[in-house]
C-alpha positions in Angstrom: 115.6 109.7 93.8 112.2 110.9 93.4 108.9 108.6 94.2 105.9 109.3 95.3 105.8 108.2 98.8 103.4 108.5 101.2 104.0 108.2 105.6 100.2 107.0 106.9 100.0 106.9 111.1 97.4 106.3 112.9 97.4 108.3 116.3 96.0 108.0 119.4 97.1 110.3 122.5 100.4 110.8 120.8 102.3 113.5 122.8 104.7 111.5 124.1 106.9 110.8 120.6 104.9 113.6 118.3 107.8 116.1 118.3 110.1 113.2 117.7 107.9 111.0 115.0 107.1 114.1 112.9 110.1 116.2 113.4 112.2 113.1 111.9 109.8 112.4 108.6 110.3 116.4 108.1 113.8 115.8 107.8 114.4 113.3 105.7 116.4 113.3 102.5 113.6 111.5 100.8 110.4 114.2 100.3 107.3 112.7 101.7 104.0 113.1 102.2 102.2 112.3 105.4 98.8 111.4 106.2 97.4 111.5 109.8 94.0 109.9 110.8 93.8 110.9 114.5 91.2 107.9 116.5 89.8 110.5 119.2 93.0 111.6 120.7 92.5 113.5 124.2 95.9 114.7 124.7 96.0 117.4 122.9 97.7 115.6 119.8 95.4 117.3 117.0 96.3 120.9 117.6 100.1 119.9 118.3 100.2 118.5 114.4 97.9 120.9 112.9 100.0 124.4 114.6 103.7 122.5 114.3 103.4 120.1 111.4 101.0 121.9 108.8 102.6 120.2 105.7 100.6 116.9 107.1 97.3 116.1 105.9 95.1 115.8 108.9 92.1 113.6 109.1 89.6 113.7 112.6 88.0 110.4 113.1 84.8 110.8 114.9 85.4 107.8 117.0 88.3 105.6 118.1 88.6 103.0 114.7 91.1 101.2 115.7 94.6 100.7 114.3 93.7 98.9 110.7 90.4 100.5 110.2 92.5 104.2 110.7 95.2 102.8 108.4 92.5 101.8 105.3 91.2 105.3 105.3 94.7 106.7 105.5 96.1 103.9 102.6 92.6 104.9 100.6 93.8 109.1 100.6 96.9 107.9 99.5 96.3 105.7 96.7 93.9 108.5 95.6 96.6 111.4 95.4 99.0 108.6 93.4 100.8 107.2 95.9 103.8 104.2 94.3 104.7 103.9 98.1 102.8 103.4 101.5 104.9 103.9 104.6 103.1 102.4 107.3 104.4 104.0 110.7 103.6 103.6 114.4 103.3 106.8 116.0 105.7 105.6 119.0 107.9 106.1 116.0 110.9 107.7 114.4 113.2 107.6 111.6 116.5 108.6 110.5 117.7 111.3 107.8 118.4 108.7 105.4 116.1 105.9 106.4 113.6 106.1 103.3 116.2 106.8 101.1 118.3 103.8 101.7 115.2 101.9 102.1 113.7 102.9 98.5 117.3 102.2 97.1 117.0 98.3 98.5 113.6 98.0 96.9 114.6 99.5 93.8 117.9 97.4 93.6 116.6 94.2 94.7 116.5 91.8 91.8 113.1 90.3 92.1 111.0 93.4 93.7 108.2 92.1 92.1 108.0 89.7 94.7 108.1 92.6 97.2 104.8 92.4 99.2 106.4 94.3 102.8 110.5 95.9 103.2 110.7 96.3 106.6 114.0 98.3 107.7 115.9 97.2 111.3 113.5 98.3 114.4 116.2 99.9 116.8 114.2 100.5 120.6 114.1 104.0 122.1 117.2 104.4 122.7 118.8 104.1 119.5 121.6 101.5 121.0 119.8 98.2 120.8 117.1 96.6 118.1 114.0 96.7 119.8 112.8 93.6 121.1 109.7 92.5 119.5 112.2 93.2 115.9 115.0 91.0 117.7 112.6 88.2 118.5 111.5 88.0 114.8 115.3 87.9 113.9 116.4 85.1 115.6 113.0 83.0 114.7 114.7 83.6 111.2 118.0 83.2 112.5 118.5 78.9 111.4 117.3 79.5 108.4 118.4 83.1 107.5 122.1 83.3 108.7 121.0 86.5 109.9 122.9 86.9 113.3 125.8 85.2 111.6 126.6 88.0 109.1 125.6 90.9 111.3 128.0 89.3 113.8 130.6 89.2 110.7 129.4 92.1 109.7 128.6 91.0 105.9 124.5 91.3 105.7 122.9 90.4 102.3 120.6 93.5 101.1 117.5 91.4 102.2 116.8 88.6 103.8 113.2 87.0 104.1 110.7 86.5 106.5 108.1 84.9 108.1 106.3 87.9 110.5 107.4 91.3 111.1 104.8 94.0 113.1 103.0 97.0 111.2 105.5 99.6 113.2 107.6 100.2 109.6 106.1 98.7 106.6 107.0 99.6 103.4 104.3 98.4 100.9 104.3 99.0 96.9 101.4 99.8 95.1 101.1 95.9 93.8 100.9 95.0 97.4 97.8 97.7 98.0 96.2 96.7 94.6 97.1 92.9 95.1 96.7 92.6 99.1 94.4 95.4 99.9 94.1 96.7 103.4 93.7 95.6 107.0 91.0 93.2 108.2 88.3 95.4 110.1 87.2 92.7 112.2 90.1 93.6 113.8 90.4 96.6 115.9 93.9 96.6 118.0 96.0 93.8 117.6 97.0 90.6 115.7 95.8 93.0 112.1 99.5 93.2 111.5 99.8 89.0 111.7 96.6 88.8 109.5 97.7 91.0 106.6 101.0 89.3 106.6 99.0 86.1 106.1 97.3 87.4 103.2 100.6 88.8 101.6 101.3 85.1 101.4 98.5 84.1 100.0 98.6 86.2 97.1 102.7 85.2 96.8 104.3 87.9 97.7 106.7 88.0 100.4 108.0 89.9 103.7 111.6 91.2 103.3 113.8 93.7 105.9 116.5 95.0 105.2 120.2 95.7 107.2 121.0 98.6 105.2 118.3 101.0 106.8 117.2 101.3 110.8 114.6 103.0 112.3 113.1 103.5 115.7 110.3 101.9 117.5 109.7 103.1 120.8 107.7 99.7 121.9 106.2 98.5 125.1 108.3 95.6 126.9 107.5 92.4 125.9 106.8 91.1 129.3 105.1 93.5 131.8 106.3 92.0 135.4 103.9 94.4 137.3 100.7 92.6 136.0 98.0 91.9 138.5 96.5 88.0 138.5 93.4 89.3 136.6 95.6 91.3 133.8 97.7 87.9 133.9 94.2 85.8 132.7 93.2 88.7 130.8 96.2 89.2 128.5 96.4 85.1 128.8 92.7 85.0 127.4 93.4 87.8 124.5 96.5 86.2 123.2 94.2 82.9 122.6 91.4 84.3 121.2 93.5 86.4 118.9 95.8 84.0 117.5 92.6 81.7 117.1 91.1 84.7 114.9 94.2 84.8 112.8 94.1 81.2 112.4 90.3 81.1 111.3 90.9 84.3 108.9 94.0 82.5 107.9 93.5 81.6 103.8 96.4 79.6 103.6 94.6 77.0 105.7 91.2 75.3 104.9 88.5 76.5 107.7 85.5 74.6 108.7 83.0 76.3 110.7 82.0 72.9 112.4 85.5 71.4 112.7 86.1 74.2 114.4 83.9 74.4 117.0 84.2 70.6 117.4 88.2 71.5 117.9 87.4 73.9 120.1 85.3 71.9 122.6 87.3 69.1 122.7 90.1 71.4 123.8 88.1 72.7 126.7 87.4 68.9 127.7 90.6 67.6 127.5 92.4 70.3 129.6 89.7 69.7 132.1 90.4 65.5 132.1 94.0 66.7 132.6 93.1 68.8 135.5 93.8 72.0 134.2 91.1 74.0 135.2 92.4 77.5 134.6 93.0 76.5 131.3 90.1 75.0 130.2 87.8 78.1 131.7 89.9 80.3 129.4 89.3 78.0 126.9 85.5 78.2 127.1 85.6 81.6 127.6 87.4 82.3 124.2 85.0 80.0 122.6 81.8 81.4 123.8 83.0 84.5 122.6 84.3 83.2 118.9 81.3 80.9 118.7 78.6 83.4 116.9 81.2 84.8 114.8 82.0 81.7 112.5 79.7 82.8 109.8 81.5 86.2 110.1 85.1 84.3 109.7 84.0 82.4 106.7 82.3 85.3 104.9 86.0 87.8 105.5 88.0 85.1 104.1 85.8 85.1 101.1 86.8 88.7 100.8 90.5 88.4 101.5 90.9 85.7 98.9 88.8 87.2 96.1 88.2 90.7 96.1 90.7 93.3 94.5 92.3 95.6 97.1 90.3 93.7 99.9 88.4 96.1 102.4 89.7 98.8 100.6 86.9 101.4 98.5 89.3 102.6 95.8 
């Protein structure tokens, strides 16, 4: 099976899976390329690529960009050298001998994979035993209408099934998607990109598929960290709001008003506080005053994701 498929990671003080993440693309039965943009690592990560890996092509990023801003300029080499496929891959990563190659079969085989916008293969965790978490939560949200658990408990999975979120760790995207789609948001710099883009791929009606017929590994932070402090507690608590409030604003398959919103907003922060629920409602004005002078900003970046060909992208 030949294609011409490209692996794009963004690192960032990778040491810890490097060995592992590159050593598995180097073996796989499907030939790849890989692309590398490196945010600032500090760990020693460049030279460890460069003197071990040489057959990847290594771009230095002056500056930290971010995870979708690193992934553009990656996407953007690729697309340039003729890329059909972009492999998006975490760098807490690794795959499997045949992983791409059963992967590119599904895609190939599926009967309507022009409605392909992300394949997504099974996330296994670390230790190669168990899916990983964040992957099994997106499963069972999928599960009622998907059957999903039932046939991999019966052991009789369909080639695809659909779905409504899956994180940026393994994406498979198709040219079409990059031409259609484009790349990530910049606004966004880590976190919640993943969610936006999947948004998009929506919009433009394509869809998000995985697949049981290949696995990979994603090496992911637990879901809950029990150790937080108080203050990481309200931090975390104030980042998840003001992040899914983003995605919602940048959101095209939903109407966004830059008034109604802030109108929304407030009267959230007054109603938690009628119901006594002052914690709440001081996150809640802390979110806003942040989101507040970035309206114009939200309306302006949906403009672009709805319009523009291969959005935030200079191809």
């Amino acid at each position: 099976m030949k294609a011409n498929f490209f692996v794009i990671i963004a690192t960032y003080n990778a040491m810890k899976w490097a060995e592992r993440c590159f050593g598995s693309l180097r073996r796989s039965s499907l030939p790849v390329k890989i692309i590398v943009v490196d945010n600032g690592s500090t760990d020693g990560t460049q030279d460890f690529i460069k003197n071990n890996f040489p057959e990847v092509e290594f771009i230095q990023s002056e500056e930290n960009l971010g995870f979708g801003k690193a992934n553009n300029i990656g996407i953007e080499k690729a697309y340039r050298q003729g890329a059909e496929f972009f492999y998006l891959m975490n760098q807490d990563a690794w795959i499997f001998e045949d992983s791409f190659e059963k992967l590119l079969e599904v895609y190939e085989n599926h009967p309507h994979k022009e409605e392909i916008g992300i394949l997504s293969p099974m996330h296994l965790d670390g230790s190669e035993l168990r899916l990983d978490p964040h992957f099994e939560m997106y499963l069972a949200r999928e599960s009622t209408s998907t059957r999903v658990l039932s046939d991999l408990f019966f052991n009789r999975p369909e080639n695809t099934y659909p779905s409504k979120f899956i994180n940026a760790a393994h994406w498979l995207l198709p040219k079409t998607t990059i031409e259609n789609v484009g790349g990530f948001n910049p606004y966004f710099f880590h976190g919640a990109e993943d969610h936006d883009y999947v948004n998009r791929v929506h919009f433009h009606g394509l869809k998000v598929f995985f697949t049981t017929h290949s696995k990979v590994v994603h090496d992911a932070r637990p879901l809950i960290d029990e150790s937080r402090s108080a203050e990481k507690i309200r931090k975390d608590t104030a980042d998840g709001l003001r992040l899914r409030t983003e995605t919602r604003y940048l959101d095209p398959n939903f109407s966004f008003d830059i008034n109604t919103a802030k109108k929304e907003f407030r009267n959230d922060v007054i109603k938690l506080l009628l119901k006594g629920k002052r914690y709440e409602s001081d996150i809640y004005a802390e979110v806003y005053k942040k989101l507040r002078p970035q309206m114009n900003k939200f309306a302006k970046l949906r403009k672009i994701s709805e319009t523009d060909p291969h959005a935030f992208l200079k191809l």
